[in-house]
C-alpha positions as CSV (number, residue, x, y, z in Angstrom):
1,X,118.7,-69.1,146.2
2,X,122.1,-67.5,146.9
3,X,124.3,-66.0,144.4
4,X,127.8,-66.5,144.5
5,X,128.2,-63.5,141.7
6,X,128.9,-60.0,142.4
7,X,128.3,-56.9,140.2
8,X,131.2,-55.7,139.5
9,X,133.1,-52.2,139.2
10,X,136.1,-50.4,139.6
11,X,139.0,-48.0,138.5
12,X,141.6,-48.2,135.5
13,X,144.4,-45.9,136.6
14,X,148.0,-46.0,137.1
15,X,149.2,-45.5,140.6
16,X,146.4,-47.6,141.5
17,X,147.8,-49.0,144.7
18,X,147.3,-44.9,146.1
19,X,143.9,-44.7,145.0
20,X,141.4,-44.7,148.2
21,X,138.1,-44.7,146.0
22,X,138.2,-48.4,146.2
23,X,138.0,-48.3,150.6
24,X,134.7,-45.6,149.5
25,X,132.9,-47.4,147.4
26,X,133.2,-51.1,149.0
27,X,131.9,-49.6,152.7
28,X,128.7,-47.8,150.8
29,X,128.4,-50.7,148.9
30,X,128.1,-53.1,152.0
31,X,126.1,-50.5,154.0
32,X,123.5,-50.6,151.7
33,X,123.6,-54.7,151.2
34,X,124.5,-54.3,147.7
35,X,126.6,-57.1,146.4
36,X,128.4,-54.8,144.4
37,X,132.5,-55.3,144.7
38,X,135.0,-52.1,143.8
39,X,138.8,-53.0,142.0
40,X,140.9,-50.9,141.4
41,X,143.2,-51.6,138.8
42,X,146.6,-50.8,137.4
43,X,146.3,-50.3,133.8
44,X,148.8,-48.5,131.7
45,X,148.1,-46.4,128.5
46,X,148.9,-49.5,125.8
47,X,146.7,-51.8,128.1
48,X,143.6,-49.3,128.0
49,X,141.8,-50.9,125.1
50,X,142.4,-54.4,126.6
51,X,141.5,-53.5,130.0
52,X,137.9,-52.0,128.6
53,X,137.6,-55.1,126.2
54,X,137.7,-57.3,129.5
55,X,135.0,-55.3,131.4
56,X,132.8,-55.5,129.0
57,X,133.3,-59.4,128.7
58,X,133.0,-59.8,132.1
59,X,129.8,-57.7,132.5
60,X,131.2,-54.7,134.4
61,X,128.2,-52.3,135.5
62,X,131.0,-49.8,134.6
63,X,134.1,-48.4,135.9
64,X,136.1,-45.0,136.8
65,X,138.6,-44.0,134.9
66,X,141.7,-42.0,136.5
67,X,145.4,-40.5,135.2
68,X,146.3,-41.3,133.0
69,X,143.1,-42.5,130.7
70,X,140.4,-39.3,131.3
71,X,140.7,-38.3,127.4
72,X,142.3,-41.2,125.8
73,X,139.1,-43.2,127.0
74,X,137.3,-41.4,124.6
75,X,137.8,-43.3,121.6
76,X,136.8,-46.2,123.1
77,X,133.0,-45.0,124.6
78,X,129.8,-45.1,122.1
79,X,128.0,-42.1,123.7
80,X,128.9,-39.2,125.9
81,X,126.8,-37.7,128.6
82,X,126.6,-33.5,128.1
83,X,128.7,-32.8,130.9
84,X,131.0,-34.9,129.3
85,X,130.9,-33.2,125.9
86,X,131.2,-29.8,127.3
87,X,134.2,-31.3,129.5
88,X,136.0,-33.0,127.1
89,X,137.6,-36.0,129.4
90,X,136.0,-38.7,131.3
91,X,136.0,-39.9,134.6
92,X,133.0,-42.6,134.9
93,X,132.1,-44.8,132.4
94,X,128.3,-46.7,132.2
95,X,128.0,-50.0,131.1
96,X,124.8,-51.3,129.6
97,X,124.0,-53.6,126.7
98,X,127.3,-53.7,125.8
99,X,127.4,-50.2,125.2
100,X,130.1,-47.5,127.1
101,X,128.4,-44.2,127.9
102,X,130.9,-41.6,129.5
103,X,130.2,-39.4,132.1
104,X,132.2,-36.9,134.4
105,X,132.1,-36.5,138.1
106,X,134.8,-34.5,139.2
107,X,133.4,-31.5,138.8
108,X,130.4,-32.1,140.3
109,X,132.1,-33.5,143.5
110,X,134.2,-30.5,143.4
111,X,131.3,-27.8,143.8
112,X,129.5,-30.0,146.1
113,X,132.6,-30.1,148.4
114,X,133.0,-26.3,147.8
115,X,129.5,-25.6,148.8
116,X,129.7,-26.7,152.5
117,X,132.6,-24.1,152.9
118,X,131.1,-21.1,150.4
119,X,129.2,-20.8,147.7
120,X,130.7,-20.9,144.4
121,X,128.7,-17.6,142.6
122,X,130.6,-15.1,142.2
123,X,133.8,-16.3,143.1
124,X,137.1,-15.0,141.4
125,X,139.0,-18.3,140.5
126,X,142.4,-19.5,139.8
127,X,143.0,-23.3,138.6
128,X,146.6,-24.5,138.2
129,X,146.5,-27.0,135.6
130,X,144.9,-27.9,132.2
131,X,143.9,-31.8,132.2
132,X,140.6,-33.8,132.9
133,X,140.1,-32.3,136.6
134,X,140.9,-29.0,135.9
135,X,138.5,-29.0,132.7
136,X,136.0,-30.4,134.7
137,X,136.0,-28.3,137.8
138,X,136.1,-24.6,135.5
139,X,132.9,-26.0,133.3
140,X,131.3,-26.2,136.6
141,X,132.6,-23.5,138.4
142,X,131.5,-21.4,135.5
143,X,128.2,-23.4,135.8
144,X,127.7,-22.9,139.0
145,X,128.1,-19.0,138.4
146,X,131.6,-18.2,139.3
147,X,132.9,-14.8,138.1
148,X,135.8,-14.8,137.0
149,X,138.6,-17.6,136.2
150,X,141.7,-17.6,135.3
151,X,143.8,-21.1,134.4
152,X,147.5,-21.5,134.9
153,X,149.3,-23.7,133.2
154,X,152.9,-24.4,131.8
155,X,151.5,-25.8,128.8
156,X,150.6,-22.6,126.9
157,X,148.4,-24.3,124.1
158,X,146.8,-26.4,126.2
159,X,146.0,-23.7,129.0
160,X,144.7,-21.5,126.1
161,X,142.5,-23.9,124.9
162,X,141.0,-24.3,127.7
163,X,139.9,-20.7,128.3
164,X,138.4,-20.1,125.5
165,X,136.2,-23.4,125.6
166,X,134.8,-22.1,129.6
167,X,134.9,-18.6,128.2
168,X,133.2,-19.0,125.2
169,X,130.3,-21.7,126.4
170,X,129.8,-20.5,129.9
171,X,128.6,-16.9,131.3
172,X,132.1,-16.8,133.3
173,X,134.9,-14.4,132.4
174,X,137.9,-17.0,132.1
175,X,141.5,-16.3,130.7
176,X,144.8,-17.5,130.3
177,X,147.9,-16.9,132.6
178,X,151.4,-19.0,131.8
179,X,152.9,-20.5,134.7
180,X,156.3,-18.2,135.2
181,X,158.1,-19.7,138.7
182,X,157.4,-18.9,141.6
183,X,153.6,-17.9,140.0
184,X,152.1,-14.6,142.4
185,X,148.4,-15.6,142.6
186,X,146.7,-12.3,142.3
187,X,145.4,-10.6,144.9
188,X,141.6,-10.5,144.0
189,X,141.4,-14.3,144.2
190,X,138.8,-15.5,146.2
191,X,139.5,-19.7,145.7
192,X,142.5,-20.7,144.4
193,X,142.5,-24.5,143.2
194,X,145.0,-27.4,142.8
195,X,143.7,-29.5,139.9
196,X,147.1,-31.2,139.3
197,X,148.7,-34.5,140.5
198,X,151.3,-32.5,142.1
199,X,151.9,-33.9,145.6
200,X,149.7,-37.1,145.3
201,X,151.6,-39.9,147.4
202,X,153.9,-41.1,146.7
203,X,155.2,-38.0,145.5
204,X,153.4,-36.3,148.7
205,X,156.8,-34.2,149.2
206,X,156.4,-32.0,145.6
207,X,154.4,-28.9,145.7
208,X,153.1,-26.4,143.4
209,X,155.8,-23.7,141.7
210,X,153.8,-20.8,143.5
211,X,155.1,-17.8,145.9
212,X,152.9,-18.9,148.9
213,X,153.5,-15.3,150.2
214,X,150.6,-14.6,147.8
215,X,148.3,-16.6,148.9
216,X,145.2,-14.1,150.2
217,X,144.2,-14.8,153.8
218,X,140.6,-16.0,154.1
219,X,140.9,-16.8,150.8
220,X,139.9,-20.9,149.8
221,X,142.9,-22.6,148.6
222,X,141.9,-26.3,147.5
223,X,142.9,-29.4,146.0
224,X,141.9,-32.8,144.2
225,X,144.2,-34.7,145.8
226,X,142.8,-37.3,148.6
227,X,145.7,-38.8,149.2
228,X,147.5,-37.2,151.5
229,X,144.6,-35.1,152.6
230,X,146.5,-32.4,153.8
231,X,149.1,-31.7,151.0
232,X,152.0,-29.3,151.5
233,X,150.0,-27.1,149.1
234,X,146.9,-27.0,151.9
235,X,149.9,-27.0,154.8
236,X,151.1,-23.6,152.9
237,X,147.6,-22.1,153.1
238,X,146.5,-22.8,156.4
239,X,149.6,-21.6,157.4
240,X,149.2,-17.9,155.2
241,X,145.4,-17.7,157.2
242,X,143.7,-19.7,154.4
243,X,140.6,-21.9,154.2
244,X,141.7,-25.2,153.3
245,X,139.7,-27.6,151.6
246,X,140.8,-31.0,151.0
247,X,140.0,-33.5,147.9
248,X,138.3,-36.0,150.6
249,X,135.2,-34.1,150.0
250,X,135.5,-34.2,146.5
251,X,136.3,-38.0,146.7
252,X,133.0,-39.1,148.4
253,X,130.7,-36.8,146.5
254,X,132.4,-38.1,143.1
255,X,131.3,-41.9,144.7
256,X,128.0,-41.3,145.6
257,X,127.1,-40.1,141.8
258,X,129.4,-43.0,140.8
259,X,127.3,-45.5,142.7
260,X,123.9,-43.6,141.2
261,X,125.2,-44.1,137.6
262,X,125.8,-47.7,138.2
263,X,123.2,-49.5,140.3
264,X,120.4,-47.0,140.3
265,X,121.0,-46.5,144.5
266,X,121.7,-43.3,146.5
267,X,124.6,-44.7,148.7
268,X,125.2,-43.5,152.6
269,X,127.5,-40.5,152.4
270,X,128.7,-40.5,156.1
271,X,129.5,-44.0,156.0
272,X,131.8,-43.9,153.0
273,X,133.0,-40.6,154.8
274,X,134.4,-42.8,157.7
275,X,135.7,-45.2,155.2
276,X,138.1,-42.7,153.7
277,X,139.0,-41.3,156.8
278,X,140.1,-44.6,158.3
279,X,141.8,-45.6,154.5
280,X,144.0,-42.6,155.2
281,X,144.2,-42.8,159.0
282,X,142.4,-40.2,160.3
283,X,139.7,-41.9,162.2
Protein backbone atom coordinates (compact mmCIF):
# COMPACT_ATOMS: atom_id res chain seq x y z
CA UNK A 1 0.00 0.00 0.00
CA UNK A 2 1.37 3.48 -0.56
CA UNK A 3 2.10 5.96 2.08
CA UNK A 4 1.33 9.39 1.63
CA UNK A 5 3.47 10.20 4.95
CA UNK A 6 7.00 11.16 5.15
CA UNK A 7 9.47 11.00 8.01
CA UNK A 8 10.22 14.06 8.82
CA UNK A 9 13.36 16.26 9.80
CA UNK A 10 14.99 19.40 9.71
CA UNK A 11 16.83 22.58 11.10
CA UNK A 12 15.65 25.25 13.73
CA UNK A 13 17.94 28.21 13.04
CA UNK A 14 17.68 31.75 12.30
CA UNK A 15 18.98 32.86 8.93
CA UNK A 16 17.38 29.79 7.79
CA UNK A 17 16.69 30.87 4.20
CA UNK A 18 21.07 30.67 3.91
CA UNK A 19 21.26 27.43 5.29
CA UNK A 20 22.27 24.74 2.37
CA UNK A 21 21.91 21.61 4.76
CA UNK A 22 18.41 21.27 3.57
CA UNK A 23 19.60 20.90 -0.60
CA UNK A 24 22.22 17.92 1.38
CA UNK A 25 20.08 16.06 3.10
CA UNK A 26 16.87 15.97 0.57
CA UNK A 27 19.37 14.57 -2.47
CA UNK A 28 20.87 11.68 -0.01
CA UNK A 29 17.64 11.19 1.17
CA UNK A 30 16.15 10.56 -2.40
CA UNK A 31 19.32 8.68 -3.56
CA UNK A 32 18.86 6.23 -1.12
CA UNK A 33 14.77 5.94 -1.68
CA UNK A 34 14.22 7.11 1.71
CA UNK A 35 10.96 8.95 2.11
CA UNK A 36 12.60 11.05 4.48
CA UNK A 37 11.80 15.12 3.76
CA UNK A 38 14.48 17.95 5.29
CA UNK A 39 12.90 21.67 6.52
CA UNK A 40 14.64 24.02 7.48
CA UNK A 41 13.10 26.38 9.63
CA UNK A 42 13.28 29.94 10.92
CA UNK A 43 12.81 29.86 14.51
CA UNK A 44 13.89 32.57 16.81
CA UNK A 45 15.14 32.31 20.48
CA UNK A 46 11.46 32.92 22.27
CA UNK A 47 9.89 30.40 19.63
CA UNK A 48 12.60 27.58 20.59
CA UNK A 49 10.47 25.81 23.12
CA UNK A 50 7.34 25.98 20.75
CA UNK A 51 9.21 24.93 17.75
CA UNK A 52 10.51 21.60 19.80
CA UNK A 53 7.01 21.12 21.38
CA UNK A 54 5.69 20.89 17.63
CA UNK A 55 8.31 18.27 16.51
CA UNK A 56 7.64 16.17 18.92
CA UNK A 57 3.76 16.31 18.21
CA UNK A 58 4.26 15.82 14.88
CA UNK A 59 6.63 12.83 15.21
CA UNK A 60 9.96 14.38 14.02
CA UNK A 61 12.72 11.60 13.70
CA UNK A 62 14.76 14.61 15.02
CA UNK A 63 16.17 17.81 13.86
CA UNK A 64 19.48 20.01 13.69
CA UNK A 65 19.77 22.74 15.59
CA UNK A 66 21.88 25.95 14.27
CA UNK A 67 22.72 29.77 15.67
CA UNK A 68 21.31 30.71 17.55
CA UNK A 69 19.84 27.51 19.73
CA UNK A 70 23.29 25.13 20.07
CA UNK A 71 23.24 25.76 24.05
CA UNK A 72 19.98 27.10 24.78
CA UNK A 73 18.57 23.75 23.39
CA UNK A 74 19.80 22.19 26.31
CA UNK A 75 17.15 22.68 28.67
CA UNK A 76 14.85 21.30 26.56
CA UNK A 77 16.74 17.59 25.69
CA UNK A 78 16.18 14.57 28.38
CA UNK A 79 19.69 12.98 27.65
CA UNK A 80 22.90 13.99 26.21
CA UNK A 81 25.19 11.91 24.05
CA UNK A 82 29.13 12.16 25.64
CA UNK A 83 30.41 14.17 22.92
CA UNK A 84 27.74 16.34 23.80
CA UNK A 85 28.58 16.53 27.50
CA UNK A 86 32.18 17.10 26.99
CA UNK A 87 31.07 19.81 24.31
CA UNK A 88 28.67 21.53 26.04
CA UNK A 89 26.22 22.75 22.91
CA UNK A 90 24.18 20.85 20.61
CA UNK A 91 23.86 20.51 17.12
CA UNK A 92 21.58 17.27 16.34
CA UNK A 93 18.91 16.35 18.28
CA UNK A 94 17.36 12.36 18.33
CA UNK A 95 13.92 11.79 18.54
CA UNK A 96 12.52 8.61 19.96
CA UNK A 97 9.59 7.76 22.25
CA UNK A 98 9.04 11.06 22.86
CA UNK A 99 12.25 11.55 24.33
CA UNK A 100 15.15 14.37 22.94
CA UNK A 101 18.61 12.97 23.10
CA UNK A 102 21.36 15.53 21.95
CA UNK A 103 24.20 14.95 20.08
CA UNK A 104 26.97 17.02 18.32
CA UNK A 105 28.33 16.84 14.87
CA UNK A 106 30.36 19.60 14.06
CA UNK A 107 33.24 18.50 15.32
CA UNK A 108 33.25 15.44 13.91
CA UNK A 109 32.57 16.80 10.32
CA UNK A 110 35.33 19.20 11.05
CA UNK A 111 38.28 16.52 11.52
CA UNK A 112 36.81 14.37 8.92
CA UNK A 113 37.03 17.31 6.41
CA UNK A 114 40.52 18.12 7.86
CA UNK A 115 41.76 14.68 7.41
CA UNK A 116 41.63 14.54 3.52
CA UNK A 117 43.96 17.68 3.48
CA UNK A 118 46.36 16.59 6.75
CA UNK A 119 46.08 14.83 9.60
CA UNK A 120 45.10 16.53 12.69
CA UNK A 121 48.00 14.95 15.33
CA UNK A 122 50.10 17.07 16.25
CA UNK A 123 48.99 20.14 14.79
CA UNK A 124 49.49 23.63 16.58
CA UNK A 125 45.94 25.26 16.48
CA UNK A 126 44.33 28.57 16.62
CA UNK A 127 40.33 28.82 16.76
CA UNK A 128 38.84 32.30 16.59
CA UNK A 129 35.72 32.17 18.48
CA UNK A 130 34.18 30.64 21.72
CA UNK A 131 30.53 29.27 20.82
CA UNK A 132 29.00 25.74 19.94
CA UNK A 133 31.35 25.24 16.70
CA UNK A 134 34.33 26.36 18.11
CA UNK A 135 33.77 24.16 21.42
CA UNK A 136 33.13 21.38 19.29
CA UNK A 137 35.85 21.47 16.79
CA UNK A 138 38.83 22.01 19.99
CA UNK A 139 37.16 18.86 21.98
CA UNK A 140 37.95 17.00 18.87
CA UNK A 141 40.95 18.51 17.66
CA UNK A 142 42.26 17.73 21.08
CA UNK A 143 40.68 14.22 20.57
CA UNK A 144 42.02 13.61 17.58
CA UNK A 145 45.64 14.42 19.19
CA UNK A 146 46.32 17.91 18.24
CA UNK A 147 49.21 19.58 20.09
CA UNK A 148 48.66 22.59 20.95
CA UNK A 149 45.55 25.08 20.83
CA UNK A 150 45.18 28.21 21.44
CA UNK A 151 41.40 30.06 21.31
CA UNK A 152 40.83 33.69 20.42
CA UNK A 153 38.17 35.34 21.46
CA UNK A 154 36.81 38.89 22.36
CA UNK A 155 34.83 37.61 25.04
CA UNK A 156 37.52 37.06 27.72
CA UNK A 157 35.37 34.87 30.19
CA UNK A 158 33.94 33.02 27.73
CA UNK A 159 37.36 32.31 25.75
CA UNK A 160 38.79 31.35 29.19
CA UNK A 161 36.37 29.01 29.95
CA UNK A 162 36.85 27.28 27.23
CA UNK A 163 40.48 26.56 27.58
CA UNK A 164 40.50 25.25 30.55
CA UNK A 165 37.55 22.78 29.79
CA UNK A 166 39.89 21.22 26.34
CA UNK A 167 42.88 21.81 28.59
CA UNK A 168 41.89 20.17 31.51
CA UNK A 169 39.83 16.98 29.88
CA UNK A 170 41.91 16.40 26.80
CA UNK A 171 45.79 15.47 26.47
CA UNK A 172 46.18 18.94 24.32
CA UNK A 173 48.00 21.94 25.59
CA UNK A 174 45.23 24.69 24.98
CA UNK A 175 45.28 28.45 26.23
CA UNK A 176 43.74 31.59 26.04
CA UNK A 177 44.66 34.64 23.76
CA UNK A 178 42.16 37.99 23.73
CA UNK A 179 41.31 39.11 20.48
CA UNK A 180 43.36 42.71 20.29
CA UNK A 181 42.71 44.17 16.50
CA UNK A 182 44.27 43.41 13.85
CA UNK A 183 45.09 39.82 15.95
CA UNK A 184 49.03 38.48 14.59
CA UNK A 185 48.37 34.67 14.41
CA UNK A 186 51.60 33.38 15.66
CA UNK A 187 54.01 32.08 13.66
CA UNK A 188 54.18 28.37 14.84
CA UNK A 189 50.62 27.75 13.72
CA UNK A 190 50.14 24.98 11.63
CA UNK A 191 45.92 25.30 11.03
CA UNK A 192 44.31 28.30 11.86
CA UNK A 193 40.37 28.00 12.03
CA UNK A 194 37.27 30.25 11.53
CA UNK A 195 34.68 28.87 13.99
CA UNK A 196 32.59 32.12 13.85
CA UNK A 197 29.62 33.31 11.76
CA UNK A 198 31.75 36.09 10.53
CA UNK A 199 31.17 36.28 6.79
CA UNK A 200 28.19 33.86 6.43
CA UNK A 201 25.90 35.42 3.60
CA UNK A 202 24.39 37.54 3.74
CA UNK A 203 26.98 39.20 5.57
CA UNK A 204 29.54 37.45 3.09
CA UNK A 205 31.47 40.99 2.89
CA UNK A 206 32.66 40.95 6.86
CA UNK A 207 35.82 39.23 7.72
CA UNK A 208 37.78 38.35 10.63
CA UNK A 209 39.75 41.39 12.73
CA UNK A 210 43.14 39.59 11.89
CA UNK A 211 46.55 41.03 10.18
CA UNK A 212 46.37 38.56 7.17
CA UNK A 213 50.21 39.45 6.74
CA UNK A 214 50.43 36.73 9.44
CA UNK A 215 48.97 34.18 8.09
CA UNK A 216 52.01 31.28 7.66
CA UNK A 217 52.31 30.06 4.14
CA UNK A 218 51.49 26.29 3.75
CA UNK A 219 49.84 26.69 6.76
CA UNK A 220 45.75 25.35 6.78
CA UNK A 221 43.55 28.25 7.25
CA UNK A 222 39.77 27.02 7.52
CA UNK A 223 36.32 27.77 8.17
CA UNK A 224 32.71 26.60 9.07
CA UNK A 225 31.08 28.60 6.96
CA UNK A 226 29.35 26.85 3.70
CA UNK A 227 27.85 29.53 2.49
CA UNK A 228 29.86 31.38 0.60
CA UNK A 229 32.35 28.59 0.27
CA UNK A 230 35.14 30.71 -0.41
CA UNK A 231 34.89 33.47 2.22
CA UNK A 232 37.13 36.58 2.21
CA UNK A 233 38.82 34.92 5.20
CA UNK A 234 39.78 31.71 2.74
CA UNK A 235 40.36 34.48 -0.32
CA UNK A 236 42.99 36.13 2.24
CA UNK A 237 44.80 32.78 2.73
CA UNK A 238 45.05 31.39 -0.54
CA UNK A 239 46.20 34.52 -1.49
CA UNK A 240 49.23 34.60 1.63
CA UNK A 241 50.26 30.80 -0.01
CA UNK A 242 47.78 29.03 2.36
CA UNK A 243 45.81 25.80 2.26
CA UNK A 244 42.36 26.61 2.20
CA UNK A 245 39.77 24.50 3.42
CA UNK A 246 36.22 25.30 3.06
CA UNK A 247 33.08 24.43 5.47
CA UNK A 248 31.50 22.33 2.38
CA UNK A 249 33.39 19.48 3.63
CA UNK A 250 32.44 19.93 7.03
CA UNK A 251 28.74 20.42 5.80
CA UNK A 252 28.41 16.86 4.13
CA UNK A 253 30.26 14.93 6.77
CA UNK A 254 28.01 16.69 9.60
CA UNK A 255 24.88 15.15 7.21
CA UNK A 256 25.89 11.87 6.74
CA UNK A 257 26.23 11.32 10.71
CA UNK A 258 22.98 13.35 10.83
CA UNK A 259 21.22 10.94 8.50
CA UNK A 260 22.91 7.79 10.65
CA UNK A 261 21.39 9.24 13.92
CA UNK A 262 18.07 9.48 12.45
CA UNK A 263 17.03 6.60 10.21
CA UNK A 264 19.69 4.05 10.99
CA UNK A 265 21.15 4.47 7.01
CA UNK A 266 24.74 5.42 5.78
CA UNK A 267 23.63 8.00 3.14
CA UNK A 268 25.81 8.53 -0.40
CA UNK A 269 28.45 11.13 0.40
CA UNK A 270 29.27 12.11 -3.29
CA UNK A 271 25.84 12.57 -4.10
CA UNK A 272 24.99 15.06 -1.35
CA UNK A 273 28.50 16.44 -2.45
CA UNK A 274 27.04 17.50 -5.87
CA UNK A 275 23.95 18.70 -4.14
CA UNK A 276 25.77 21.36 -2.24
CA UNK A 277 27.91 22.22 -4.93
CA UNK A 278 24.95 22.90 -7.24
CA UNK A 279 22.91 24.71 -4.03
CA UNK A 280 25.85 27.17 -4.03
CA UNK A 281 26.55 27.17 -7.82
CA UNK A 282 29.57 25.56 -8.26
CA UNK A 283 28.60 22.58 -10.36
Amino acid sequence: MTSFLSELTGSFSQSAAENPTVAVMEAGYAASNLDVRYINCEVVPEKLSEAVSGAIAMGWLGFNCSLPHKEAILEYLDELAPSAQLIGAVNTVVIKNGRLVGENTDGKGFVEALRKVRDPKDARTVIFGAGGAARAIAIELALAGAHKITIVNRSPERGEKLAQQVDSRTEADCSFAPWTPGFSIPDDSSLVVNATSLGFYPHHEETLDVDFSSFRPGSIVADVVPNPPKTKWLHAAEEAGCISLTGIGMLVNQALVNARLWTGETLDAEVMHQALNKALGLA
